[in-house]
C-alpha positions as CSV (number, residue, x, y, z in Angstrom):
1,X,0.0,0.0,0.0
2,X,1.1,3.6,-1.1
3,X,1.6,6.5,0.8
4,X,-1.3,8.3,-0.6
5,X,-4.0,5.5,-0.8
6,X,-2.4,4.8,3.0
7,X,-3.4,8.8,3.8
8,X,-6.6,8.4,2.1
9,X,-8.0,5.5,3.8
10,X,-6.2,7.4,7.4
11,X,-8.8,10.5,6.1
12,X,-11.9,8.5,5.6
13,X,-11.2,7.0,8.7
14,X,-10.8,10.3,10.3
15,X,-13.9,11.8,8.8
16,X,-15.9,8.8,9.5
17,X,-15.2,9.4,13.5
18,X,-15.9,13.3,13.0
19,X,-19.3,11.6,11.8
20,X,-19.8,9.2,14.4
21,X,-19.5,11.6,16.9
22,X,-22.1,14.1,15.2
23,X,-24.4,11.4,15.3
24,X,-23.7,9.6,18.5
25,X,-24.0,13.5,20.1
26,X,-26.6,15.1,17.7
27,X,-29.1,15.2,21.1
28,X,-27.1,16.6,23.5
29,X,-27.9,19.4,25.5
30,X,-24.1,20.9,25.2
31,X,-23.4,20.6,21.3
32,X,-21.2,23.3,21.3
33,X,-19.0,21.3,23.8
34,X,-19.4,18.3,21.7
35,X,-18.3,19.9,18.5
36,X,-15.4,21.0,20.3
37,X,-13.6,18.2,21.7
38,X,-15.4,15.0,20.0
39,X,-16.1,16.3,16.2
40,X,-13.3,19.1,15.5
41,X,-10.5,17.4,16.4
42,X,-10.7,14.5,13.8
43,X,-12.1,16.7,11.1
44,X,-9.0,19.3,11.9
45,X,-6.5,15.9,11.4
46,X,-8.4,15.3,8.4
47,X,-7.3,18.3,6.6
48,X,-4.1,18.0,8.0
49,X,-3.8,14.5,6.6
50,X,-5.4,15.6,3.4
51,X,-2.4,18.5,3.2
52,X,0.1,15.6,3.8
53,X,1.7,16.8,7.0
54,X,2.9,14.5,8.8
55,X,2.3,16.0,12.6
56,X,-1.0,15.2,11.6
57,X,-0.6,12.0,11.3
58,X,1.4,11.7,14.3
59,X,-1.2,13.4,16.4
60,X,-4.2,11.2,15.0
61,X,-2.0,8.4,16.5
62,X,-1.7,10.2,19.7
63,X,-5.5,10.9,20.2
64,X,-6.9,7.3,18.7
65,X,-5.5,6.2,21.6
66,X,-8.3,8.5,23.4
67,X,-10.7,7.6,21.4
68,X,-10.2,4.0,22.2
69,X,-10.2,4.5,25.7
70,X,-13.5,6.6,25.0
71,X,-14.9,3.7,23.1
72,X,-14.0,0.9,25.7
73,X,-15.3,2.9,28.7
74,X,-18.8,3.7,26.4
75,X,-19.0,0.4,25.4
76,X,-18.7,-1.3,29.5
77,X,-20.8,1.4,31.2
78,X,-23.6,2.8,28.3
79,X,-25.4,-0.6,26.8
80,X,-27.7,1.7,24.7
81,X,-25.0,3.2,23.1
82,X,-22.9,0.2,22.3
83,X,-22.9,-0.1,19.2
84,X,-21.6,3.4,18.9
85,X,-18.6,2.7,21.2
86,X,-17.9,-0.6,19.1
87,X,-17.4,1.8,16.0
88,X,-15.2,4.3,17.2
89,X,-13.6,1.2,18.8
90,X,-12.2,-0.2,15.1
91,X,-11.9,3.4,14.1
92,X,-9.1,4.2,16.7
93,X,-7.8,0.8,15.9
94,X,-7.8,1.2,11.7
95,X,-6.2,4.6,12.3
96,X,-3.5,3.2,14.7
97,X,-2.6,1.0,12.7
98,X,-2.7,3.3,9.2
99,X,-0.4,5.8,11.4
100,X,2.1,2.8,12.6
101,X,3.1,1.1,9.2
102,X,5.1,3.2,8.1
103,X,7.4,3.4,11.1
104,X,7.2,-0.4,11.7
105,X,8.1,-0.7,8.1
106,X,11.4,1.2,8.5
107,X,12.3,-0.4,11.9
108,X,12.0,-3.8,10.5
109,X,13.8,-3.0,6.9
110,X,16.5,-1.6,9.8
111,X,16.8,-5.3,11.0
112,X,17.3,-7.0,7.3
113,X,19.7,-5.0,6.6
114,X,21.7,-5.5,9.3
């Protein structure tokens, strides 16, 4: 896998979550907060991504690891919301993963060549 088709599946990803958490929040009585912290953050990595930078893609590393947490913690204590949870579960997973390959790639071409 490319570079770019790697970034591009890292974006949908990214913009999937952005709409996960519209939906999952769209009745909450403090959108604004929600906006905030759950939908801005992956829509702001998106277009980083989507620029090519690569702090973004560092950083969407960094926060899937939050949103994993969020997911677990959703998914043990809110059983109506579960399915929710489950979803942004495999979405911090895909994008950890999509963020790691290329530095697993060069640590284990670093070993063959050795």
């Amino acid at each position: 896998m490319s570079g770019r088709s790697r970034d591009l599946i890292l974006a949908v990803a990214l913009a999937m979550l952005a709409g996960l958490y519209a939906w999952w929040f769209r009745d909450d009585r403090h959108l604004l907060a929600v906006a905030l912290v759950f939908v801005a953050p992956p829509v702001l990595l998106l277009l980083g991504v989507l620029a090519q930078r690569a702090v973004a893609r560092f950083w969407a590393g960094v926060l899937a690891l939050f949103w994993f947490s969020h997911g677990v913690m959703s998914a043990w204590s809110h059983r109506d919301t579960a399915l929710y949870a489950w979803i942004e579960i495999v979405l911090a997973l895909l994008i950890v993963a999509l963020v790691s390959v290329p530095g697993m790639r060069a640590r284990f071409a670093a070993k063959k060549a050795r």
